[in-house]
C-alpha positions as CSV (number, residue, x, y, z in Angstrom):
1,X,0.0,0.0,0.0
2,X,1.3,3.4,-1.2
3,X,2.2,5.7,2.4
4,X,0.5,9.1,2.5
5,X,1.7,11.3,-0.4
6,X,3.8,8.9,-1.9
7,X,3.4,9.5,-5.9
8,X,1.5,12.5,-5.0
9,X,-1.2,9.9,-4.2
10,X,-3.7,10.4,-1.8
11,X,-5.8,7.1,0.3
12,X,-9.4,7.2,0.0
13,X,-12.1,5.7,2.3
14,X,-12.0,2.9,-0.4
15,X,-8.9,0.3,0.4
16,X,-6.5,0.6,-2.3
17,X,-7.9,3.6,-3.9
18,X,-6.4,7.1,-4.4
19,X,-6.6,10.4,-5.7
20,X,-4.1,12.7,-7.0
21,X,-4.3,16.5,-6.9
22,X,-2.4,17.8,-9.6
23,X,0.0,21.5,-8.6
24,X,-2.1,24.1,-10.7
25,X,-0.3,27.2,-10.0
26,X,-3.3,29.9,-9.0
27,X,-6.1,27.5,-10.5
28,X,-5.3,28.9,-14.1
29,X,-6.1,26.0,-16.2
30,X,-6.1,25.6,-20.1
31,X,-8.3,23.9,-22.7
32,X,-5.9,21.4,-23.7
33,X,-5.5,20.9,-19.5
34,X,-8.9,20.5,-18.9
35,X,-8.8,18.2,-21.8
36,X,-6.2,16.0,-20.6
37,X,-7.9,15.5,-17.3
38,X,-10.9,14.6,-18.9
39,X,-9.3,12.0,-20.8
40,X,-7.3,10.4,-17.9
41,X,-10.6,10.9,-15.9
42,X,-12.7,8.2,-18.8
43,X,-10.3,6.4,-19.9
44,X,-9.4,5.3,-15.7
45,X,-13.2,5.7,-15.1
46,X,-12.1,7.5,-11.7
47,X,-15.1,8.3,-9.2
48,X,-15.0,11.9,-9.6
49,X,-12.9,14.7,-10.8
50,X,-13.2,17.6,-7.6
51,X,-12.0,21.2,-7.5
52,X,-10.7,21.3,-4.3
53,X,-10.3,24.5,-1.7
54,X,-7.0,25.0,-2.9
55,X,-7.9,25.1,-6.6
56,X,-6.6,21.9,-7.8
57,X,-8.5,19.7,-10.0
58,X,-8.4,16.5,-7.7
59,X,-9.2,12.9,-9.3
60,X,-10.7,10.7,-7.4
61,X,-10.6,6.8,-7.8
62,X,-7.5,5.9,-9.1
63,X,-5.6,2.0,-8.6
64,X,-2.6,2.2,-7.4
65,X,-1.0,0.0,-10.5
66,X,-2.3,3.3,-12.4
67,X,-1.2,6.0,-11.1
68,X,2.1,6.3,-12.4
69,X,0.6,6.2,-15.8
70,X,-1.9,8.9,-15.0
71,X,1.1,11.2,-14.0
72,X,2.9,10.4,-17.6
73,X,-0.2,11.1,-19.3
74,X,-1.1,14.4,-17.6
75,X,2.4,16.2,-17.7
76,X,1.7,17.7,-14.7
77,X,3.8,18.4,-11.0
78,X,2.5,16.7,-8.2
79,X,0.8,19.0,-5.9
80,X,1.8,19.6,-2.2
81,X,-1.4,18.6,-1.1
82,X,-0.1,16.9,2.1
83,X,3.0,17.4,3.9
84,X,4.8,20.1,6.6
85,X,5.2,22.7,3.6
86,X,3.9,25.7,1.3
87,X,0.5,24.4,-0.1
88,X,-0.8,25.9,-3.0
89,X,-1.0,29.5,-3.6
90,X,-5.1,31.0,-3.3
91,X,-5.7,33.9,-5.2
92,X,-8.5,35.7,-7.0
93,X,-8.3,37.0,-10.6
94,X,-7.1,40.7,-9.2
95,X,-7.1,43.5,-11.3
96,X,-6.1,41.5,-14.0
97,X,-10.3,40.3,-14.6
98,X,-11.7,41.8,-11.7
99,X,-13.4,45.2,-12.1
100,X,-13.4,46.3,-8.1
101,X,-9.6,44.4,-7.9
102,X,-7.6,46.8,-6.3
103,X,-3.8,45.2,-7.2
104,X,-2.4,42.4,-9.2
105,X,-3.2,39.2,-7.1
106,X,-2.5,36.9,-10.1
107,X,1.2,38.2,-10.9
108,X,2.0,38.2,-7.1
109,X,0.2,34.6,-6.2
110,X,2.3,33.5,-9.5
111,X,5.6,34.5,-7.9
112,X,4.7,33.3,-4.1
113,X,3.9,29.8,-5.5
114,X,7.0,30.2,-8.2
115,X,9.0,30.6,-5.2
116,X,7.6,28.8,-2.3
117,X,5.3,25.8,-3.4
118,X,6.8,22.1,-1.5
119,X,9.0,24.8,0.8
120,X,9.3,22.5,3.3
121,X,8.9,24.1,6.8
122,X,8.1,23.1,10.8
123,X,4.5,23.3,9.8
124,X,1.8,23.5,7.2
125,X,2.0,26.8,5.7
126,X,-1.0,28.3,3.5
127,X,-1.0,32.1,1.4
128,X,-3.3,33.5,-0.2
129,X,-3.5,36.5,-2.4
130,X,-6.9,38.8,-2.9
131,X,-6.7,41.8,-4.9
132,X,-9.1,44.1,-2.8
133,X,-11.2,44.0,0.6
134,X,-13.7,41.8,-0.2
135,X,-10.7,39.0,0.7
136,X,-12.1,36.2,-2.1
137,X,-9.3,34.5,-1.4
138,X,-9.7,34.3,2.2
139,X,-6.2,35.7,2.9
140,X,-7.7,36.7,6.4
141,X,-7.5,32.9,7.3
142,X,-4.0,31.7,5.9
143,X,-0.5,31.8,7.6
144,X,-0.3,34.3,5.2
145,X,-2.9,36.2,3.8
146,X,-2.3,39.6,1.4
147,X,-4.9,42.2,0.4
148,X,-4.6,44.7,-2.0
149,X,-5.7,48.2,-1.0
150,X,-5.5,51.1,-3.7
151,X,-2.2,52.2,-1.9
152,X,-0.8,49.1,-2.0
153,X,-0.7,45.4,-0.3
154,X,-1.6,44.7,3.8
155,X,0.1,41.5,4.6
156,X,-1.7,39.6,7.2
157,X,0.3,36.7,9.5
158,X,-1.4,34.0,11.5
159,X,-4.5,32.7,10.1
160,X,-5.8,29.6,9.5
161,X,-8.9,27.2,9.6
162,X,-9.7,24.1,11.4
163,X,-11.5,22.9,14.5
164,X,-10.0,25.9,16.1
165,X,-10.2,29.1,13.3
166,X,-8.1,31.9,13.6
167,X,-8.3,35.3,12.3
168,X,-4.7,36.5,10.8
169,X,-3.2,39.9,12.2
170,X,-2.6,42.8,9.9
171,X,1.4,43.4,10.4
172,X,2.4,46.0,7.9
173,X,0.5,47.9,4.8
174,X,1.2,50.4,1.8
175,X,3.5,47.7,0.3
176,X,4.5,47.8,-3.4
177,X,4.6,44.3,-5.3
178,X,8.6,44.7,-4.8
179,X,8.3,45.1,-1.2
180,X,4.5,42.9,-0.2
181,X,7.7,40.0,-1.7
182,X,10.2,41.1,0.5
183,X,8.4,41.3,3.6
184,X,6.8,37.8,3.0
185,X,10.0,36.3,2.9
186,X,11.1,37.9,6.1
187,X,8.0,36.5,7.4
188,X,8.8,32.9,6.4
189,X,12.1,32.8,7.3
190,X,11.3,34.0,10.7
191,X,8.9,31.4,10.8
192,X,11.7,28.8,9.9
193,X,13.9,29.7,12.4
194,X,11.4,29.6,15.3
195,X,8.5,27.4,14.7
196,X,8.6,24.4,17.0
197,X,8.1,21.3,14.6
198,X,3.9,20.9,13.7
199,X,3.6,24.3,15.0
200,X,1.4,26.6,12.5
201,X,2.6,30.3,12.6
202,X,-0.4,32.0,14.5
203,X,0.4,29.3,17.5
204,X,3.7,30.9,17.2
205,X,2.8,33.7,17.1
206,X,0.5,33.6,20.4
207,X,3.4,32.2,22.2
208,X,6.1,34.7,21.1
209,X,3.5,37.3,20.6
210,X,3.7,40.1,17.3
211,X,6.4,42.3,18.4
212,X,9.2,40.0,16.8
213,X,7.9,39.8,13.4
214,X,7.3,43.7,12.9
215,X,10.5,44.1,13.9
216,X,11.9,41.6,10.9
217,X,10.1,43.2,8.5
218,X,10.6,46.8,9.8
C-alpha cells in the first residue's frame, strides 16, 4: 500500500484507492488541461474529478498500479497537497479580470507559489492572495494572507482554519509588489527559524507574541 503522499497519491475511504491532486499554479487552467484530465478521468473511469479548496483539480478513484501512468499522461507536477510545507498559492483574478480588484493578485500569487510551493517548513504553511477588501481568497484565514488596498498590499500573518479558526493579524501595509515579496519572505524565514516542529505560525505567534515579526520586517 502506497504511504501518504507517496506518488503524489492520496488514500481514499475505499482500500487501495487514491486520488491525485495535480500542482495548478493559481487554479489557471487551459483547454488542452482541462482536456487532458478529462481524458485520464474516462479512460481510468475515476469516481470523480473535484476542484478542491486550494484550486486543484483532484481525481478521485485511481488504482494504485495506475497512477504512475496517469502522471505520464497528464504532464503535470505533483501537488503539495499533504505534507509540513507551502500548499498551493489561493488567489482571485485581481485586477487582471476583476473590475473592483484593487492590485495584481495573479502576478504576485504567480511569484509566491514560483517561489515557495513544496517549501518544506516546521508546519503547514497556507498564502493567499486577494486583490481588494472583499478577501475572495480568504487571505484573512491563511498563515499568510495579502490584500490589495489602492495604496498598495496589507500583509496579514497568523490565520488559518480548522477545528480551532483563527483570524490572521494585519502586520504591515502600503506595500508595493517589490516590497509585499520582500516582507513575506522575512515572514517565512522567521517562521523557519522559530517554529517548534507541527507548530502553525499564529500558534507561534501567540506564544512569542507580534512584536518580533514587525521588527523583521521593519
Amino acid at each position: 500500500m502506497l504511504k501518504l503522499g507517496e506518488k503524489g497519491a492520496i488514500p481514499q475511504a475505499e482500500k487501495g484507492i487514491y486520488a491525485i491532486a495535480p500542482h495548478i499554479p493559481c487554479g489557471l487552467v487551459t483547454p488542452d488541461l482541462l482536456r487532458r484530465i478529462a481524458d485520464v478521468a474516462e479512460k481510468y473511469e475515476v469516481s470523480a474529478v473535484k476542484i478542491t479548496g486550494a484550486t486543484r483539480i483532484a481525481i478521485v478513484g485511481l488504482k494504485e498500479e495506475d497512477i504512475d501512468n496517469v502522471w505520464e499522461e497528464l504532464g503535470l507536477d505533483k501537488g503539495a497537497a499533504v505534507g509540513l510545507c507551502v500548499r498551493s498559492i489561493r488567489t482571485c483574478p485581481g485586477d487582471t479580470f476583476c473590475k473592483i480588484g484593487k492590485q495584481d493578485a495573479l502576478k504576485i500569487g504567480m511569484a509566491l507559489d514560483k517561489k515557495y510551493h513544496a517549501y518544506e517548513l516546521p508546519g503547514k504553511f497556507k498564502m493567499a492572495v486577494s486583490g481588494c477588501h472583499l478577501s475572495c481568497s480568504e487571505s484573512w484565514v491563511r498563515d499568510v494572507g495579502l490584500i490589495g488596498k489602492k495604496d498598495g498590499w496589507t500583509l496579514t500573518i497568523g490565520g488559518n482554519v480548522g477545528s480551532q479558526p483563527r483570524i490572521g493579524q494585519e502586520l504591515i501595509d502600503g506595500l508595493d509588489d517589490d516590497q509585499v515579496l520582500e516582507a513575506v519572505d522575512k515572514v517565512v524565514s522567521h517562521y523557519k527559524e522559530h517554529a517548534k516542529p507541527g507548530e502553525r505560525l499564529g500558534k507561534l505567534i501567540e506564544r512569542v507574541g507580534l512584536d518580533g515579526f514587525k521588527r523583521c520586517v521593519g
